[in-house]
Every structure is written in structure tokens, then in C-alpha cells.
C-alpha positions, 0 to 999 in steps of 0.5 A: 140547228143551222150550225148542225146542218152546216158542218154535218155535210163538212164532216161526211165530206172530210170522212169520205175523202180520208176514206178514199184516201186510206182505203187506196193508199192500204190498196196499193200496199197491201201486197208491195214486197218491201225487201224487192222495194227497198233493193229497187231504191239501192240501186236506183240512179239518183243523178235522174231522179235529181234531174227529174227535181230540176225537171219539176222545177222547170214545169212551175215556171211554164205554168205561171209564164202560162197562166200571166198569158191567160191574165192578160185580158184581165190585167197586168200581173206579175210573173213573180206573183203567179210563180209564188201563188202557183207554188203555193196553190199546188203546196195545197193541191198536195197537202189539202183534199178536193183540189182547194189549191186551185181556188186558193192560188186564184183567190191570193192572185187576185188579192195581191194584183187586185183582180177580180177573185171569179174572174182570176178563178176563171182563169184557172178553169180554162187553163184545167181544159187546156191541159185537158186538151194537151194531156188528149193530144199527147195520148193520142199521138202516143197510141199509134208511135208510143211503141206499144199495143194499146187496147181498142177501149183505151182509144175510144175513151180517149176520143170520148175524152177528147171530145168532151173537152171540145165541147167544154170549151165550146160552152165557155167560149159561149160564155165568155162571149156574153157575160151580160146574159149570163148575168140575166139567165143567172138571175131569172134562175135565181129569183126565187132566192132572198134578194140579197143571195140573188144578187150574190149568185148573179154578180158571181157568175158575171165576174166569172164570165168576164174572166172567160175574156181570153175566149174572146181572143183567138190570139191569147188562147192560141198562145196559152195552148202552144204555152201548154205543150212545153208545160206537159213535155216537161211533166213527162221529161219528169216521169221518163227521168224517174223510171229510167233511174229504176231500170224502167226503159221507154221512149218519151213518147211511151211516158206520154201514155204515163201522163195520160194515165197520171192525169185520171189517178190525180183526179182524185179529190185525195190530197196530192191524188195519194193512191190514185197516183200510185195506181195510174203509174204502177198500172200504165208501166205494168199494162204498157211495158211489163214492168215488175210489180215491185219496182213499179210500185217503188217508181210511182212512191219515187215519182209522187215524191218528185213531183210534189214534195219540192213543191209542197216545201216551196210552198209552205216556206212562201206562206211562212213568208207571205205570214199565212197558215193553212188555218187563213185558208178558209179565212181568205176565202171567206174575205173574197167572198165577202169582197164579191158581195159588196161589188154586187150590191155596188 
């Protein structure tokens, strides 16, 4: 029976995502005219799109440059190491549901740098919020200059959005500056638990404050945030490069009403935001800049191949040489948990 209660849950999760993912994906090509599609690849600019490759190439090494700044107050690491384990935790954003390559690429940092797994994972938080915040501000600067008229909704959820995030960060920034209570509001909370799960859970959550340490530093936060700015300047530089190589004409400050657009479809927990990808580029290119229905659709396919199939081959060659399968996957997780476990009972 354990076993049952165990797995069902697992199955029903699998079968919902694969759902999610068929039934968007089946949406979207549902009524894609394949001849305008494959016309539309002929007669594409393959020098962009290449560019648009080196253009994807440039945005993983701003991320771990970024991601070695929110480390810092952890401890020293190396920049080959967060390259690798970005490379190889956004393989599995790609090819595995629920975004697990987040936790993935924290958990193999963590491992090869000997640093705390909650902590690193912390890291990895933060960094999601400064996105976030850059995606907000590059959105917002685009509604009044991007060159296009842009509904009243569409502005009022961006400033909903926008302070949501402030408030999120607001929290962590709470958080971060009193690990030790989270520790003891974490642990009256769970008292009730078998001891040792208790202790499991509060010393978890302690090491997860303490990787918040770059809240408590002004200096470091300010850096990884500016760090951000380049990060999503390249991402759209990508997603301009790829339209233009289909007749698709905008300013690079209308690809950032794209970017926006792309952030909430790869949202979705479908390996890679398959489907919901699609529908954020081919609706923002149609809705903003009248394109076809057809080419649409053909850049979008074209941008996801651009963005996460160089990524994806990195990555599961770095694994081949780092000896991992995404079988270790949960394995490793396992090991860190485990790791965690016999810090808290220490």
C-alpha cells in the first residue's frame, strides 16, 4: 500500500503533463498550413538564424557569470562549473517536465563546489525573481516606445506582475535576514512530525535561508540585477535575429514585448514550455505586428529550435562526459537529500 500511495500521485503528475503537452502542442498544429510552412523555411535567412545560435551561446555565459555573483556569499566557485551545470540544467529544463533542471543544475553545483544543496538551490530562486524583474522592465519600457498599441489590460497585468515580484523579493529579503528563525517558526510548525522529519524540514529551510545571503548584500544583489539586464538583451537580440531571418520586421525594443510574451508560455511545466512557447510567439507577433498566421508559427518552431536545441546537445554531451543519464537524475537528488539529512541530525 505505501508504494501505491507513493507512485499514484507520480503517475497522475506524468499523465497530466503529457496531457498538457499533446493537447497544446495538437493545438497549434492543428491548423498550421504545411505548404505556406515549408515555403516560409526556403526562403528563411539562414546567416540570422546562425547568428541567432551564437546569440544563444552568449546568454549561457552571462548566466553563469551571474549566477558565480549570486554564489559568492556562499563560497568560491568556478566559472567552468556553473557554465557545465547551467548547460546541463537547462538540457533538462528541455527534455524533462516541471522545470527539474532548475533543481538539478543547484544540486550538481553544489556537489562539484561542496556547497550546501538548499542553499545553492536558493541561489537559483533568486536568480528566477531577477528575471522576473528584468522581463517587467524590459516590458514596461517597451508598452510606451516598442512602436505598437498595446491594450490597457496587457498594462495593468504587467503592473500587477511587476509588483508582485517586488513583494517576493521583499519576503526573501526578510528571509534572508534571519535565517535562525526561520529555523524556529519552521520548527514549531512542524512539531507535530515524527522527530526526525522535523528536523529534516527545519534544517532545510535554515540552509535555504542562508543561501538568501545575497539579500543581505546590497552590493551583490545590484550587481547580479545589472548582470540581468545583458542576460535578456541577449535572449531578445535571439528572438529579433530569428524573426527577421522570416521577413518578420521590428525594433529590438518591440522583441521585448516578445520576451515578456515568451516568459509566461515557458512557464508552463511541459518539457521545454513545448506548446506554450508556440502560442506566446505566434500570438505576440500576430496580436503586435500582424504577421501571418503561417510564418508565425514557422518562426516560433524555428526560435524554440534555436533556443533549446544547441543547449539540449551541449548538455547531454557534458553529462556523457561527467558519466550521468538522466536515469542518476533522481538518484543524485536522493543523495542530496540524504546529504541535508545527516547535516541536520549533526
Amino acid at each position: 500500500m505505501p508504494t501505491t500511495s507513493t507512485a499514484s500521485p507520480f503517475r497522475w503528475h506524468t499523465i497530466f503533463i503529457a496531457a498538457l503537452t499533446i493537447g497544446l502542442l495538437w493545438w497549434f498544429f492543428r491548423d498550421l498550413n504545411f505548404r505556406e510552412a515549408w515555403a516560409a523555411v526556403r526562403s528563411a535567412n539562414w546567416v540570422l538564424i546562425i547568428a541567432a545560435v551564437l546569440s544563444v551561446g552568449l546568454t549561457y555565459l552571462l548566466r553563469a557569470w551571474r549566477w558565480l555573483i549570486l554564489l559568492r556569499p556562499l563560497g568560491p566557485a568556478r566559472f567552468q562549473t556553473a557554465l557545465r551545470t547551467t548547460i546541463i540544467g537547462f538540457m533538462a529544463l528541455a527534455l524533462l517536465p516541471a522545470r527539474l533542471g532548475e533543481v538539478l543544475r543547484a544540486y550538481l553545483l553544489a556537489r562539484k563546489e561542496n556547497l550546501p544543496p538548499a542553499s545553492t538551490f536558493a541561489t537559483v530562486i533568486v536568480e528566477r525573481l531577477l528575471d522576473m524583474t528584468s522581463v517587467l522592465l524590459l516590458f514596461a519600457i517597451a508598452l510606451p516606445f516598442g512602436g505598437v498599441e498595446v491594450s490597457r489590460s496587457i498594462k495593468v497585468t504587467s503592473a500587477v506582475g511587476g509588483g508582485l515580484v517586488a513583494a517576493v523579493l521583499f519576503v526573501l529579503f526578510l528571509l534572508a535576514g534571519h535565517p535562525e528563525r526561520i529555523g524556529r517558526w519552521v520548527a514549531s510548525l512542524t512539531r507535530h512530525l515524527p522527530h526526525r522529519l522535523s528536523d529534516m524540514v527545519t534544517h532545510f529551510s535554515r540552509t535555504f535561508a542562508e543561501g538568501l545571503k545575497v539579500m543581505r548584500s546590497p552590493g551583490h544583489l545590484a550587481v547580479a540585477m545589472v548582470w540581468s539586464v545583458p542576460v535578456w538583451m541577449s535572449i531578445a537580440l535571439t528572438i529579433w535575429l530569428t524573426s527577421r531571418a522570416f521577413g518578420l520586421t521590428f525594433s529590438m525594443l518591440g522583441s521585448f514585448l516578445v520576451v515578456g510574451y515568451l516568459a509566461l508560455g515557458v512557464s508552463l511545466p511541459t518539457p521545454g514550455g513545448a506548446g506554450g512557447f508556440e502560442w506566446a510567439y505566434q500570438l505576440s507577433m500576430t496580436q503586435f505586428f500582424g504577421a501571418s498566421e503561417a510564418v508565425a508559427k514557422t518562426a516560433a518552431i524555428v526560435l524554440h529550435l534555436v533556443s533549446f536545441g544547441p543547449v539540449t546537445i551541449a548538455g547531454l554531451i557534458l553529462m556523457w562526459q561527467d558519466g550521468l543519464t538522466l536515469g542518476t537524475l533522481k538518484d543524485m537528488r536522493s543523495e542530496a537529500k540524504a546529504a541535508e539529512e545527516v547535516k541536520g541530525d549533526s
